[in-house]
N, C-alpha and C positions, 0 to 999 in steps of 0.2 A: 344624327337624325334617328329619331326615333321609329319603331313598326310604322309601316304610313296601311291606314286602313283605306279600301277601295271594294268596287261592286256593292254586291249585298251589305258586306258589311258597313261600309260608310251608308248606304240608302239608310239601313236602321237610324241613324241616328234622327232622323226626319220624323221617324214615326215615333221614336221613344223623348225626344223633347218635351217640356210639358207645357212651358208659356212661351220663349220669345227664343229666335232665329233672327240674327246677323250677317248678314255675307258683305265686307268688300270685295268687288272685282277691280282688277287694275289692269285686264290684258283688253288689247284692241281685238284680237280672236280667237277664239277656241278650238280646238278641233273634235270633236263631240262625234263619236262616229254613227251614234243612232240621230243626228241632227242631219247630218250630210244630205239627204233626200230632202228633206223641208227646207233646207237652204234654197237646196238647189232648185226647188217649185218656188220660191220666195222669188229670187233673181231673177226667176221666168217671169213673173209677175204673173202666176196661178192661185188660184183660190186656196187661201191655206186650210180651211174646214172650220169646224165651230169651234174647236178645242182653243185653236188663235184667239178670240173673242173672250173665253174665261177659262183660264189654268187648270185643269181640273189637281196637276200635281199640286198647286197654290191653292186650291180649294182644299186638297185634301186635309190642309193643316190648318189652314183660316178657319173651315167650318165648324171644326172642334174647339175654337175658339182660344188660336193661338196665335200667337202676332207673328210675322213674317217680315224684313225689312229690309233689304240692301240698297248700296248707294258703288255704284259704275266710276271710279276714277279714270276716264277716256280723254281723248286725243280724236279734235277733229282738225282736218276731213276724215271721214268715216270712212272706216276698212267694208268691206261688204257685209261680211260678218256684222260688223258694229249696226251696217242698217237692218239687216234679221233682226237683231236683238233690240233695238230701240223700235221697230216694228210694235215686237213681241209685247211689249213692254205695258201698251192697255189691257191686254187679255190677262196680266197677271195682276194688273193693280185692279179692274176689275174683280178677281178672285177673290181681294183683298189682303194684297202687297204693297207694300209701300216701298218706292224707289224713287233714290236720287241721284242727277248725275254732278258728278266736279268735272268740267270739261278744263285739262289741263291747258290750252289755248287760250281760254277765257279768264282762268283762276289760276291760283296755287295748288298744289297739293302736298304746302309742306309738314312736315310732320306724321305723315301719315305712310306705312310701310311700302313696299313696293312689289310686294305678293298679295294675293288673294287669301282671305280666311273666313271661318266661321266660326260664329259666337252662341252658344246655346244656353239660354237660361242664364247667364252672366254666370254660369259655372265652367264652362269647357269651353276652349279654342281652340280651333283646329286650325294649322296654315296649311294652306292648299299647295300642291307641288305640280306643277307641267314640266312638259318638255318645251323646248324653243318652240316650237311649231304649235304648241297650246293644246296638246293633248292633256287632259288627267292622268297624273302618276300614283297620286293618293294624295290622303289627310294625313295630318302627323299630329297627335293629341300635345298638346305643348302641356309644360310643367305647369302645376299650379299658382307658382310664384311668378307666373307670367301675366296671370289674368288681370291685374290692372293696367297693366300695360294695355293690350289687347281692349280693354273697355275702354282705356283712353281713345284711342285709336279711332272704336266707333262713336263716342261722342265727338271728338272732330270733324271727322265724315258727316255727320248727322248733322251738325250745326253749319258747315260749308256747303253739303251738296244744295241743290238748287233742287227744287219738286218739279218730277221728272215732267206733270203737264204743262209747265210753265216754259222750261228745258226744248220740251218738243213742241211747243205753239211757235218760238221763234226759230226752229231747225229744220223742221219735218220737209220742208219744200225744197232740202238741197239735192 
């Protein structure tokens, strides 16, 4: 494994992208530790504030007029976690994000890795590293000779997942 970049340095790469952003995610929880607070008013069932309603981080990339896009490979029933996050999930595509979910229950998700990564400008991939518990460890910049792999990856995702309002018109009421 290569240097895994984390903090600021991974944040940069957000800002220094210039057209398109990929993420699969494939864990049912995260552990996020500046999340922790908003979970837990989430599961209170407390008013999350305006920012829930439109991303402002998903804006800050949208508005510049960069495409944004991941697709959630999950497992229902839903972790608690899993309902934060699919909550979450209009405020962002409001921003103008596009997500999809492959609910492994319903579908397959064969073919497609069993870690988390991101895709920048179909030039860099990054595979995203956690702990068991779903902490961030870091990114790990993969070799170049990886990136068709890694593109396959998200056009599988992309052609399977399901659009996530469609996803949550049949779910949201579990």
């Amino acid at each position: 494994m290569s240097d895994l970049l984390n903090g600021e340095e991974f944040g940069r790469l957000f800002d220094t992208f210039e057209r398109t952003a990929f993420r699969l995610e494939t864990l049912d929880r995260y552990d996020v530790t500046e999340e922790q607070e908003e979970v837990a008013r989430f599961l209170a069932g407390e008013d999350m504030g305006p920012d829930w309603d439109d991303n402002p981080w998903v804006r800050s990339m949208t508005g510049k007029g960069k495409s944004v896009a991941r697709v959630h490979v999950l497992t229902s029933p839903w972790t608690d976690y899993l309902r934060y996050e699919l909550a979450a999930y209009p405020g962002n595509i409001k921003a103008g994000e596009s997500i999809g979910i492959i609910d492994r229950a319903e579908q397959s998700a064969d073919g497609l890795p069993d870690h988390d990564f991101w895709l920048f400008d179909d030039r860099h991939a990054y595979r995203m590293h956690y702990t068991p518990e779903g902490a961030f460890v870091g990114a790990e910049l993969l070799p170049a000779d990886r990136l068709p792999e890694y593109q396959g990856y998200r056009d599988r995702a992309l052609s399977a997942a399901v659009p996530f309002a469609d996803y949550w018109e049949r779910h949201a009421r579990r």
